[in-house]
C-alpha positions in Angstrom: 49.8 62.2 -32.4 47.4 63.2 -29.9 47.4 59.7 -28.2 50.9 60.1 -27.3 51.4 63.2 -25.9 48.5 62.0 -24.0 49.8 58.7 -23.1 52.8 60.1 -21.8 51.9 62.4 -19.4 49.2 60.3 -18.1 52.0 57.8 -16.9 53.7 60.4 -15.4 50.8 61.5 -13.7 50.2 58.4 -12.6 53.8 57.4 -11.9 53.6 60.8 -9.7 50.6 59.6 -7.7 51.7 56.5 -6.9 54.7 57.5 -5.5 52.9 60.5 -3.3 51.1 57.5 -2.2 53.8 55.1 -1.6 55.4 58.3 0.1 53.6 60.4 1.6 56.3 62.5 3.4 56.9 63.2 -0.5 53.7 65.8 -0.1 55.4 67.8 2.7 58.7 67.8 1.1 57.5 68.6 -2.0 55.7 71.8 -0.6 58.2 73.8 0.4 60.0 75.3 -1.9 63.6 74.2 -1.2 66.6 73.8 -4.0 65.8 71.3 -6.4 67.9 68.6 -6.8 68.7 66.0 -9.9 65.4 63.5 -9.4 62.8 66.5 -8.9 64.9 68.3 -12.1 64.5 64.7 -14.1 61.3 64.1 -12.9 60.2 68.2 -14.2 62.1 67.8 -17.6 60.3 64.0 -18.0 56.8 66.0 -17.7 57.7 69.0 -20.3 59.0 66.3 -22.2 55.8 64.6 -22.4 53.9 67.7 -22.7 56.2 69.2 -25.2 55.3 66.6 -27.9 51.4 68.0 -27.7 51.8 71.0 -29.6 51.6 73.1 -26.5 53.3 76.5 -27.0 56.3 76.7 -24.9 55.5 79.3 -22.6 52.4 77.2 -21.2 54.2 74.1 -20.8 55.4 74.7 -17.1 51.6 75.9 -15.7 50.5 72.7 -17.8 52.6 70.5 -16.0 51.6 72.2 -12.7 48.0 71.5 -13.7 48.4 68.1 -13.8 50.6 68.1 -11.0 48.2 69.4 -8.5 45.5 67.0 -9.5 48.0 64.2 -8.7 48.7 66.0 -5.5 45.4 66.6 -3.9 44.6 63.1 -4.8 47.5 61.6 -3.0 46.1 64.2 -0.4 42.9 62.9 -0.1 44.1 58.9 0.1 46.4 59.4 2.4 44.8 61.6 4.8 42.2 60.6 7.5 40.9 57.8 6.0 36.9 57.5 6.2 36.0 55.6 9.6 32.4 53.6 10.1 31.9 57.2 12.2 32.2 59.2 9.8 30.3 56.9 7.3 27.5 56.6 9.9 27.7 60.8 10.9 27.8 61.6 6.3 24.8 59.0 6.2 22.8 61.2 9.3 23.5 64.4 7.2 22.3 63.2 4.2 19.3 62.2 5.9 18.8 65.5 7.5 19.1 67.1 4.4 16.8 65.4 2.5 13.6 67.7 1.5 15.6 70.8 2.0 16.4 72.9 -1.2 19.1 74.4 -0.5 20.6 70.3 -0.7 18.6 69.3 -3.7 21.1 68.4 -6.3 22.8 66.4 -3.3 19.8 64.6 -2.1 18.9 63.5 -5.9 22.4 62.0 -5.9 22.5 60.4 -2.6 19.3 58.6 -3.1 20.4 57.8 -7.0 23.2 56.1 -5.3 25.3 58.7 -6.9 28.0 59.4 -4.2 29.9 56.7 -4.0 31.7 56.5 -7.7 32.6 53.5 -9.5 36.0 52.0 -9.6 38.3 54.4 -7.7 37.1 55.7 -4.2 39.0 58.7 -5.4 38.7 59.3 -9.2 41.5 60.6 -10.0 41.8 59.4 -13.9 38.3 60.9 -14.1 39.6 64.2 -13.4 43.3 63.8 -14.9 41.3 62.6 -18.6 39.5 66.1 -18.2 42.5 68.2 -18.0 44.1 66.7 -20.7 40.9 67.3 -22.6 41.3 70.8 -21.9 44.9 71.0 -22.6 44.4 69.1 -26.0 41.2 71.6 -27.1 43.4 74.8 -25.8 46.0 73.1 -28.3 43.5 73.0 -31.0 42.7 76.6 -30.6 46.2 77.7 -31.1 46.7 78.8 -27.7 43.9 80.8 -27.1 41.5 80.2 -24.2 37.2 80.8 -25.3 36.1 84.0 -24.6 34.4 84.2 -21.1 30.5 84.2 -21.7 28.3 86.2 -19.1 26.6 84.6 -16.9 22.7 84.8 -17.0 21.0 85.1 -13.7 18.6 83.2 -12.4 14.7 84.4 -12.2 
């Protein structure tokens, strides 16, 4: 069933990020491309494992599982990195102000004063963003393995 495949990988995404978290000399290491040993080979097969229950042709298994791996990766990326100081709180706050009235910032300035920019729950959202890819793995599914046909864009007048 759909909920499984789904339920799967989602722990394993999230099993992934915690442990880029926990870790995060895992991010470097990861990185470079050096031989893989038995836990990154288990940890691989446990994803297209996951994945393969979905449906999901064979061939588009791996770039799946790389989909959902970079998500987990920036995200460990962003929590571990420089975390947000009261400086760079107060210096985001200046800019926003600045910006205001300007329209080449207006979607921003709508969210900023709709107290938009700071999201609920996570500070980082990752299951936000790891429920959308599995959307789109779980429609590309239903289409049989075809992605939509690319729609031109319209310009703007």
């Amino acid at each position: 069933s759909s909920g499984h495949w789904r339920e799967a990988i989602g722990g394993w995404a999230r099993a992934n990020l915690e442990s880029l978290v926990a870790w995060p000399w895992l991010l470097d290491a990861v990185s470079r491309r050096r031989t893989l040993g038995p836990n990154i080979m288990a940890w691989l097969d446990a994803a297209l494992a996951a994945l393969a229950r979905s449906g999901l042709r064979e061939q588009n298994l791996i770039e799946a599982v790389l989909l959902i791996d970079g998500h987990a990766r920036s995200t460990a990326q962003l929590l571990t990195g420089a975390p947000a100081t009261p400086e760079w709180a107060t210096n985001f706050g200046r800019a926003l102000q600045a910006a205001r009235g300007d329209p080449r910032h207006a979607t921003l300035t709508r969210l900023a004063e709709a107290g938009r920019l700071a999201p609920a729950g996570d500070p980082i959202p990752f299951e936000f963003g790891l429920q959308r890819i599995l959307d789109g793995i779980e429609l590309f599914i239903e289409r049989g393995g075809k992605s939509r046909p690319a729609r031109p864009r319209r310009r703007a007048s």
